[in-house]
Legacy VTK file of the C-alpha trace (Angstrom):
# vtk DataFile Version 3.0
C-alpha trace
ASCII
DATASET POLYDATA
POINTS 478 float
-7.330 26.719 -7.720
-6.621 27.049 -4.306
-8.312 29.719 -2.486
-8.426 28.695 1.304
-5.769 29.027 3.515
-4.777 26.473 6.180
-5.716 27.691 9.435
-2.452 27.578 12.043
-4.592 24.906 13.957
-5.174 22.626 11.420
-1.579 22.491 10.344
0.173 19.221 11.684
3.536 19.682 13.586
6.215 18.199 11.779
7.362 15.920 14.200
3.819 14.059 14.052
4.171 14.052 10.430
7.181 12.225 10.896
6.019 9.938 13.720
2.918 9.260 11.198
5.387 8.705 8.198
7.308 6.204 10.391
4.568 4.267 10.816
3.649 4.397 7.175
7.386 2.957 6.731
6.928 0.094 9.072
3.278 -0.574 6.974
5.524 -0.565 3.646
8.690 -2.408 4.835
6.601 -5.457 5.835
5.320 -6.371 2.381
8.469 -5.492 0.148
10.635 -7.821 2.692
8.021 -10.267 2.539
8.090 -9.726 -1.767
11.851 -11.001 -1.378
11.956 -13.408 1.598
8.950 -15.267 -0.018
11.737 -16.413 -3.120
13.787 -17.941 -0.234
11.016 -20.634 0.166
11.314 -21.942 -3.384
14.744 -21.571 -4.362
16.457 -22.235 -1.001
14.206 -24.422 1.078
12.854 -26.644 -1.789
9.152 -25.740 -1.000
7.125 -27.100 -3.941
5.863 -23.766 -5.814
2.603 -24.792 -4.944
2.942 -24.944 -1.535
4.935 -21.489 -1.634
1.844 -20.140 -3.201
-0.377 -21.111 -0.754
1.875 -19.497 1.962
1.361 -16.379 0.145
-2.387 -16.673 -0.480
-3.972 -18.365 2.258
-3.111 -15.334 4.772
-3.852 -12.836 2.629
-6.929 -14.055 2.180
-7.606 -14.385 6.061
-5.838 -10.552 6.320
-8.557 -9.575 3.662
-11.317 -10.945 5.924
-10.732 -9.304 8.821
-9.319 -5.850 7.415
-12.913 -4.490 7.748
-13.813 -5.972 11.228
-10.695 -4.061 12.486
-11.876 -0.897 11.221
-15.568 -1.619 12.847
-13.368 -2.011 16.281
-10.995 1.092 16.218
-13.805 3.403 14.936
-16.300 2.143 17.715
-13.459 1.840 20.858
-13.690 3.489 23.770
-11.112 3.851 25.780
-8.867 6.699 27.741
-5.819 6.360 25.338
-8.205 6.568 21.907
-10.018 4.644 19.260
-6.389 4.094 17.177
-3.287 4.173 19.927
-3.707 0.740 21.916
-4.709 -1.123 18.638
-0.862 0.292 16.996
1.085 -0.210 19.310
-0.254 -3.899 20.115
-0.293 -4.530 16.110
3.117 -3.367 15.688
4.066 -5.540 18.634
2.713 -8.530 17.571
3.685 -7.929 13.437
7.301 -7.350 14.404
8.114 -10.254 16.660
6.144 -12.847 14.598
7.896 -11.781 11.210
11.456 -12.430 13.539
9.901 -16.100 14.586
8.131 -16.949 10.761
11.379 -16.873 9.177
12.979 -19.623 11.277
13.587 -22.093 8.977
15.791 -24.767 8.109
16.317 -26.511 5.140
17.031 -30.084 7.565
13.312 -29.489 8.563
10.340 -31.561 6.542
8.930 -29.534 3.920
5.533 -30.559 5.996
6.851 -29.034 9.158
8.052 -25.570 7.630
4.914 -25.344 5.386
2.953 -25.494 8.622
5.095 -23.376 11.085
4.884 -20.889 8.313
1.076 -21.100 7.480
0.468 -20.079 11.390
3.128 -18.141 12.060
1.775 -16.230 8.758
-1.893 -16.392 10.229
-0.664 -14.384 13.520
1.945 -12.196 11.683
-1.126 -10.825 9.293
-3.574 -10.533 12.464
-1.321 -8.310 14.155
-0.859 -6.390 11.072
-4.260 -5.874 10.331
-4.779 -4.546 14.341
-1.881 -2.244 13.468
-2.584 -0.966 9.882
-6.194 -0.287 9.956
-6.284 1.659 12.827
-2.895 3.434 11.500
-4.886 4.755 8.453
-7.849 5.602 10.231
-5.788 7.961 12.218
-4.211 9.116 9.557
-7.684 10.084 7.793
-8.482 12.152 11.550
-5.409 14.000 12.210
-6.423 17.811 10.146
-9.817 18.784 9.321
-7.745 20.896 6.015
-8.185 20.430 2.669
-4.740 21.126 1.533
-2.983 19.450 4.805
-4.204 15.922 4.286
-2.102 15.982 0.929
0.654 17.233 2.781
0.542 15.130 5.543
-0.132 11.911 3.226
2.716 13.463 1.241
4.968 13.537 3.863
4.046 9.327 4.836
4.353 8.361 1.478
7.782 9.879 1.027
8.896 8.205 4.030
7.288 4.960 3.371
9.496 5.219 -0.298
12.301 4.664 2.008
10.904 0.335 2.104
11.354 0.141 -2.038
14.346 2.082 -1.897
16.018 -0.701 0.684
14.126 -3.661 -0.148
14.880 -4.817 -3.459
18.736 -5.299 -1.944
17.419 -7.730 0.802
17.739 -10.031 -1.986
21.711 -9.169 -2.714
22.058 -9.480 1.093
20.670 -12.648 2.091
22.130 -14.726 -1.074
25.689 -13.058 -0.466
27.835 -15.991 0.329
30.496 -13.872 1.627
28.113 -12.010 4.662
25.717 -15.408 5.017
26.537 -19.640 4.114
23.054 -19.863 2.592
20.291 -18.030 1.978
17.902 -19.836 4.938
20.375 -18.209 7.055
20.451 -14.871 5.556
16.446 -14.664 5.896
16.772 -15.880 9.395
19.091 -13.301 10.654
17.883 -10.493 8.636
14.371 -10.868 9.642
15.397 -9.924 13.216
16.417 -6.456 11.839
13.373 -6.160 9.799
11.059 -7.038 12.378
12.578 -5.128 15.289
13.413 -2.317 13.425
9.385 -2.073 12.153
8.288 -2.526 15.785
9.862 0.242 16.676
8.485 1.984 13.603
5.654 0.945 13.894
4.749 2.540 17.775
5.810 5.903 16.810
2.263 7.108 15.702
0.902 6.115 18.563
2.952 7.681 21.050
3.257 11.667 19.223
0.599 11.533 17.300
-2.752 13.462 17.748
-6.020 11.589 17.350
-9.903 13.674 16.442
-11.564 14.984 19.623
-15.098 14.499 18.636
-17.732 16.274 21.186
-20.086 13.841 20.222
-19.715 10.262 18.040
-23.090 9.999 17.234
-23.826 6.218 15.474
-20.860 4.593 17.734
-21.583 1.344 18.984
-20.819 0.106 22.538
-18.204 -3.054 21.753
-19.088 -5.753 24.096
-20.010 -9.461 24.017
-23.611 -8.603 25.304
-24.198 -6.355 22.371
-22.812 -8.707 20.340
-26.031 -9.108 17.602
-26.055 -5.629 17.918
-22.752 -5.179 16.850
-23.070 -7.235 13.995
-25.727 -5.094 12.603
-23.750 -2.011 12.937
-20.946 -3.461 10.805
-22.595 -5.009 8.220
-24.622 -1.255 7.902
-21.474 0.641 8.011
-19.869 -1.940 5.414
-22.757 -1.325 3.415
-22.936 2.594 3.489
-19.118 2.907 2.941
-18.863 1.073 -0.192
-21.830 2.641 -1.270
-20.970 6.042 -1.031
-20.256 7.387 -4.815
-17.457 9.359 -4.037
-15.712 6.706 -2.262
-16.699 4.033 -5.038
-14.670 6.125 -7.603
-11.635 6.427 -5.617
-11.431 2.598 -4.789
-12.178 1.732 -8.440
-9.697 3.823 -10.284
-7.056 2.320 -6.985
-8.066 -1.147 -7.981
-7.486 -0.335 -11.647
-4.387 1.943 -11.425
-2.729 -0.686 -8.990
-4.137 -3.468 -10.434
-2.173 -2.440 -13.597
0.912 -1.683 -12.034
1.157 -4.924 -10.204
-0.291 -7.384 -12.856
3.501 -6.197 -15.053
5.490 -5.371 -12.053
7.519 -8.419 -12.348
7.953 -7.916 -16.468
10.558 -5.718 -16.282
12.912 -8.149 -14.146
12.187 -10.450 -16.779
12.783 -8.224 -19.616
16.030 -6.778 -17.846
17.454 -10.525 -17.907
16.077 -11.832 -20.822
15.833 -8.969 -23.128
18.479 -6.555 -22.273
20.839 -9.433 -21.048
19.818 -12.759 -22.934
19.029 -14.367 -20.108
22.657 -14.242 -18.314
21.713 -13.910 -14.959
25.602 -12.999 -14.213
25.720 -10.024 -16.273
22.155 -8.889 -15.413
23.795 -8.779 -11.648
22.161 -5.860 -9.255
20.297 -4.211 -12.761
16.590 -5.365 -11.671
17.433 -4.284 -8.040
18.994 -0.694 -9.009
15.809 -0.308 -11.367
13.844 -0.707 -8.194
15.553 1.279 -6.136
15.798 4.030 -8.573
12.125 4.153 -8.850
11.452 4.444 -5.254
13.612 7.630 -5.470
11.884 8.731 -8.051
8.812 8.666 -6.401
10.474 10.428 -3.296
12.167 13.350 -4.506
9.991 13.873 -7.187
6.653 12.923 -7.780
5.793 13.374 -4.055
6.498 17.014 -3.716
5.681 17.967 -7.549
2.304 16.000 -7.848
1.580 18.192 -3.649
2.580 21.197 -5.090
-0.232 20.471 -8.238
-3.147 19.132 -6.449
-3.085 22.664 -4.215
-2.763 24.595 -7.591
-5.683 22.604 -9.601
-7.114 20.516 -7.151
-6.987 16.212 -5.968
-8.864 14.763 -8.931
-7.075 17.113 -11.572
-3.290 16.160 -10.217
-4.483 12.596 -9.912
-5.534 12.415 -14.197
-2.384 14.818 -14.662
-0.016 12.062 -12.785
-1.786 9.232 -14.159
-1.330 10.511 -18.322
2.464 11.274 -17.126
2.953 7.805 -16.108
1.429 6.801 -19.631
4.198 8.925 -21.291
6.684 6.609 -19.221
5.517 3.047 -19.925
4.904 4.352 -24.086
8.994 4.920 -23.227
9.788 1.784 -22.178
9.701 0.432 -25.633
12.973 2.479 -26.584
14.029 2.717 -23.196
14.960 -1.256 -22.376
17.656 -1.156 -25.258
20.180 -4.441 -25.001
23.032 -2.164 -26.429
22.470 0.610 -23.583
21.023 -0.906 -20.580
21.912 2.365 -19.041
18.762 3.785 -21.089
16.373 1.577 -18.751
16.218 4.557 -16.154
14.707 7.237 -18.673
11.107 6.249 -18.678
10.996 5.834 -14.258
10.763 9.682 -13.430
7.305 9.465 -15.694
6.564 5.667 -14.482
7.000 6.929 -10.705
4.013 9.296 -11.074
1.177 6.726 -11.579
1.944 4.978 -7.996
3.108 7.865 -6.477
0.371 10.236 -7.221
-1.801 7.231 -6.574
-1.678 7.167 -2.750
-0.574 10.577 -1.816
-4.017 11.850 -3.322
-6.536 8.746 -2.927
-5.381 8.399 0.960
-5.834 12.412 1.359
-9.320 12.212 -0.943
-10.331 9.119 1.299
-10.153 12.129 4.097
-12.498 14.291 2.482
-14.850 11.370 1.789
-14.838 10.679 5.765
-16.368 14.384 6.046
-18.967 13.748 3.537
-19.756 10.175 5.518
-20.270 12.139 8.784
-22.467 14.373 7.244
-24.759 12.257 5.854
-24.725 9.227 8.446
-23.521 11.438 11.412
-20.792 9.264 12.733
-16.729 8.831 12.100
-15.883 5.315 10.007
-12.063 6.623 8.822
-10.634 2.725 9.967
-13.935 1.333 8.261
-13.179 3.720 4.891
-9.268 3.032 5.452
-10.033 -1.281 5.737
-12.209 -1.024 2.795
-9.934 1.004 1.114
-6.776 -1.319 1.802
-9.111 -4.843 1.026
-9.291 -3.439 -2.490
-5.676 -2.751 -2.695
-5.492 -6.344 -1.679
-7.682 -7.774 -3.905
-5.958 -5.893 -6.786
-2.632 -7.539 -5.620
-4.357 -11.171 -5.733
-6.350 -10.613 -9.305
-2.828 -8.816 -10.776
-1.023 -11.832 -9.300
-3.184 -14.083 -11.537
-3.149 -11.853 -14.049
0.336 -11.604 -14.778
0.610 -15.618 -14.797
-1.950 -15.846 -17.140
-0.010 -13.082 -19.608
3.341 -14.744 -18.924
1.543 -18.074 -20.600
-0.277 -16.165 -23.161
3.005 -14.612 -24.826
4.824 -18.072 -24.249
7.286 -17.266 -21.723
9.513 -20.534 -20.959
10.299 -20.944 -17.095
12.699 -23.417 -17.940
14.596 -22.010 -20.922
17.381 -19.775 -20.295
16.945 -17.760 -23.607
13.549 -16.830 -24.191
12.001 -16.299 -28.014
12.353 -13.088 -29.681
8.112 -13.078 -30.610
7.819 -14.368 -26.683
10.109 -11.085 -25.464
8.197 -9.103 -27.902
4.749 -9.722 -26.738
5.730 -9.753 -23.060
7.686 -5.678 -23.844
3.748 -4.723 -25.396
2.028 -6.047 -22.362
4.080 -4.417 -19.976
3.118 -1.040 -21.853
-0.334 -1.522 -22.930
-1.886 -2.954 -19.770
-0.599 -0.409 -17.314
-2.200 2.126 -19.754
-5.486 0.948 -20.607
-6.289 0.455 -16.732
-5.015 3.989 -16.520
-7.685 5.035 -18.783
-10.538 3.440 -17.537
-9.675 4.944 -13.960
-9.306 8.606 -15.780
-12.671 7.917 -17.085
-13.741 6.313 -13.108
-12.652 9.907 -11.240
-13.819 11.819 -13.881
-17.226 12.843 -12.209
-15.666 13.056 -9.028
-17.025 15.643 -7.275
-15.453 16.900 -3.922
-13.646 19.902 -4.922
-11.727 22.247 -2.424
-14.872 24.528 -2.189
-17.257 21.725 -1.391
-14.831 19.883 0.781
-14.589 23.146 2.984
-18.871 23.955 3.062
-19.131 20.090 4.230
-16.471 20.971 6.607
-18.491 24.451 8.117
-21.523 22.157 8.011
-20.110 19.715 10.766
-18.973 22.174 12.869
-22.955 23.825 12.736
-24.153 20.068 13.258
-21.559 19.264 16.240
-22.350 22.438 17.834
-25.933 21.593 17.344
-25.558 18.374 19.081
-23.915 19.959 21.803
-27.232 21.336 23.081
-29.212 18.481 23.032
LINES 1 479
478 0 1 2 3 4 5 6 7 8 9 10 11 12 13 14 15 16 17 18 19 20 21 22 23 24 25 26 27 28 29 30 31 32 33 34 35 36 37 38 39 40 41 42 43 44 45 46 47 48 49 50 51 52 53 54 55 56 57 58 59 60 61 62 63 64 65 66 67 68 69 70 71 72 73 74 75 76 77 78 79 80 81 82 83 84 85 86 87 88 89 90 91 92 93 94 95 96 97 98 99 100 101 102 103 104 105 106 107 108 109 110 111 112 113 114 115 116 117 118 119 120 121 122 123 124 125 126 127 128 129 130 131 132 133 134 135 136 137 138 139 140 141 142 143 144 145 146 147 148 149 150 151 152 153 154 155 156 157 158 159 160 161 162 163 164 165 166 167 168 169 170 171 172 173 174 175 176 177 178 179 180 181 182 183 184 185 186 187 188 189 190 191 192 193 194 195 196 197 198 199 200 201 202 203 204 205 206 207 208 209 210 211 212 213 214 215 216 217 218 219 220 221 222 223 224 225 226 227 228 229 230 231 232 233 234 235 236 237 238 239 240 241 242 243 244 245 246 247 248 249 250 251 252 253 254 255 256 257 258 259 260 261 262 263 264 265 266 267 268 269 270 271 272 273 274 275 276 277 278 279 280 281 282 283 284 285 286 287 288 289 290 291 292 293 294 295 296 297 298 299 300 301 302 303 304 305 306 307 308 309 310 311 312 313 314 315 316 317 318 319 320 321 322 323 324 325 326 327 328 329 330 331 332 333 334 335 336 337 338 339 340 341 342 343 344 345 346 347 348 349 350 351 352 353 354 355 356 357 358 359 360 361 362 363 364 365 366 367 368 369 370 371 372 373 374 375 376 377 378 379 380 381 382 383 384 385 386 387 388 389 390 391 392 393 394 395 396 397 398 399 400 401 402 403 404 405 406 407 408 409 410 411 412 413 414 415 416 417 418 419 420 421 422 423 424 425 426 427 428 429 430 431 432 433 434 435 436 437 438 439 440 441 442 443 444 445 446 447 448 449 450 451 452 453 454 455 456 457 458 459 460 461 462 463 464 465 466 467 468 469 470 471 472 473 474 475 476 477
């Protein structure tokens, strides 16, 4: 129950909520374009599927690798404009005129050439996304001290970043319009320019009204240079080593890898189902269904599992909102069953106000616990790792994605889905409608049972806070 009120100081101005938020919509644009552009490959340009996969695993892989090194870098900079500023605005830079340039493809090209001028226009596009995004969270982590006003803030991103998901899913009725573009190659190639440049613009907003942590002292930072090189080393493969070691943390990036891991591994079932299932496979007559599902979940999420699932973590606390959000989404996939009807497809949107609140309560509470765990770090190590914490945070997310992505192949064989038939099997459809309930809920079980001993409650979250401030002051005089 919440017993603390936020101090005036600690509240963040609304405008820098915003500016925050609009980088949190650049972060979120970038990989829901990319989840529709990526189809262009296959369908349009001919890429062999494997081929296409690689393009989508290869830099995700290298992204992965160097998400933590980034984190090392912004926590440990020194520099007159701050530890997170230079890094997003040069990210955002560099993310938003690569995606413009990756997408220039033609069909006349080799499939050699275009697999190649995407694999390295891919390789710079994710290493200027990792210099933007990991110092972006970081700052994020840094920007109140409050208990209550990290949920609000990361409240306030998230709702804004909804705004990607609510947009995206039509990218895919834009590009293959033949009445606004001649083919689809064409449609990604012009509509990339108003991705990109609209999430480089995006992208810089955090950095230019947004406040970063004045620490009097950063005790533990290292001095980044190529003389202190070994040095260096050491101190990241330490701080790697405390971070994912620290028990708090470990809870919140296991029940993250489970919750999304879920989500993702049947995320593509219910486009599936909505053709196959509620349409018999008539692609016609399943028309902008699978993109209006999409979109309506986004505003779910939005308008209401954002502000409800705030408005219960400061009534019974993080943890307790984040089991209360993830049984609610439970409710919503058990719905599904009666919910994907063929003689009401209408029906389809009655489970996604309860569906919304697993990925929705998700990150509004883990990024805001993730906060309170960056307290607790400084406490016991004496030193500020919120772009190390954010990184590691993130490569799980990541490696969720890859595992779910392997994952849901596997199930789609298992239950004898057909990629060439046009009418799929009525025990095939079955099996694939109980997957995409009972996988989403058994992860969110074992996750429940993951945060259950979590302990950084409101009152201990504000003694490690009056701790600092004794230690800081402490280190003050010495």
């Amino acid at each position: 129950m919440t017993n603390h009120k936020t101090a005036p100081e600690d509240i963040v101005p609304f405008g820098q909520k915003i500016a925050f938020g609009s980088g949190h919509l650049a972060n979120q644009l970038f990989p829901a374009a990319l989840g529709v552009f990526m189809v262009v490959l296959v369908l349009s340009l001919k890429m062999n599927p494997f081929l296409a996969g690689l393009l989508a695993a290869l830099p995700r892989l290298f992204d992965a690798i160097i998400d933590p090194i980034m984190g090392y870098v912004s926590d440990n900079t020194r520099s007159k404009w701050g530890r997170r500023k230079p890094y997003i605005v040069v990210g955002s830079v560099i993310t938003g005129i690569t995606f413009m340039i990756m997408w220039q493809l033609y069909p006349e090209n080799s499939q050699t050439y275009n697999f190649f001028f995407f694999l390295i226009m891919s390789l710079v596009f994710y290493t200027g996304y990792t210099i933007f995004a990991a110092p972006l969270i970081g700052l994020g982590y840094e920007m109140t001290p409050d208990y209550n006003e990290r949920t609000s803030l990361m409240a306030v991103s998230q709702w804004i970043g909804q705004i990607a998901w609510m947009i995206a899913p039509w990218f895919w009725v834009i590009i293959y319009n033949q009445n606004i573009y001649a083919s689809a190659p064409e449609g990604a190639r012009n509509l990339s320019f108003w991705v990109g440049g609209l999430c480089l613009v995006l992208g810089i907003m955090p950095a230019l009204f947004c406040k970063e942590m004045e620490l009097p002292v950063l005790q533990g930072k290292s001095k980044l240079s190529l003389k202190d090189l070994a040095e260096n080393t050491k101190g990241f493969f330490k701080g790697i080593k405390e971070t994912v070691s620290c028990k708090p943390f470990v809870k919140l990036y296991v029940s993250t890898f489970l919750i999304f891991n879920g989500f993702q591994t049947i995320a593509q079932f219910a486009f599936f189902i909505i053709i196959f299932y509620l349409f018999k496979g008539d692609t016609t007559a399943a028309g902008q269904w699978p993109a209006w599902f999409g979109t309506i979940s986004a505003v779910a999420t939005a308008f209401l599992v954002i502000p409800v699932i705030t408005f219960v973590s400061k009534k019974v606390g993080k943890k307790n909102a984040f089991i209360i959000a993830t049984l609610i989404s439970m409710i919503g996939y058990m719905l599904k069953w009666w919910g994907f009807n063929p003689e009401n497809p209408w029906m389809m949107f009655i489970p996604i106000p309860f569906l919304s609140f697993g990925i929705g309560g998700l990150f509004t509470l883990m990024m805001s616990m993730t906060a309170d765990v960056c307290d607790l770090d400084e406490l016991e190590n004496g030193t500020r790792r919120e772009a190390t914490f954010g990184a590691v945070y993130w490569w799980m997310v990541k490696l969720g994605t890859a595992i779910a992505l392997l994952t849901s192949g596997a199930v789609l064989n298992l239950v004898g889905f057909d990629q060439n038939a046009t009418i799929q099997s009525v025990d095939t459809l079955t099996k694939l409608r109980i997957a995409d309930i009972v996988i989403p809920i058994v992860t969110g079980l074992i996750a429940i049972i993951v945060i259950w001993k979590y302990d950084i409650t409101e009152a201990k979250a504000n003694e490690i806070r009056k701790a600092l401030a004794v230690n800081r002051e402490k280190m003050k005089t010495l």
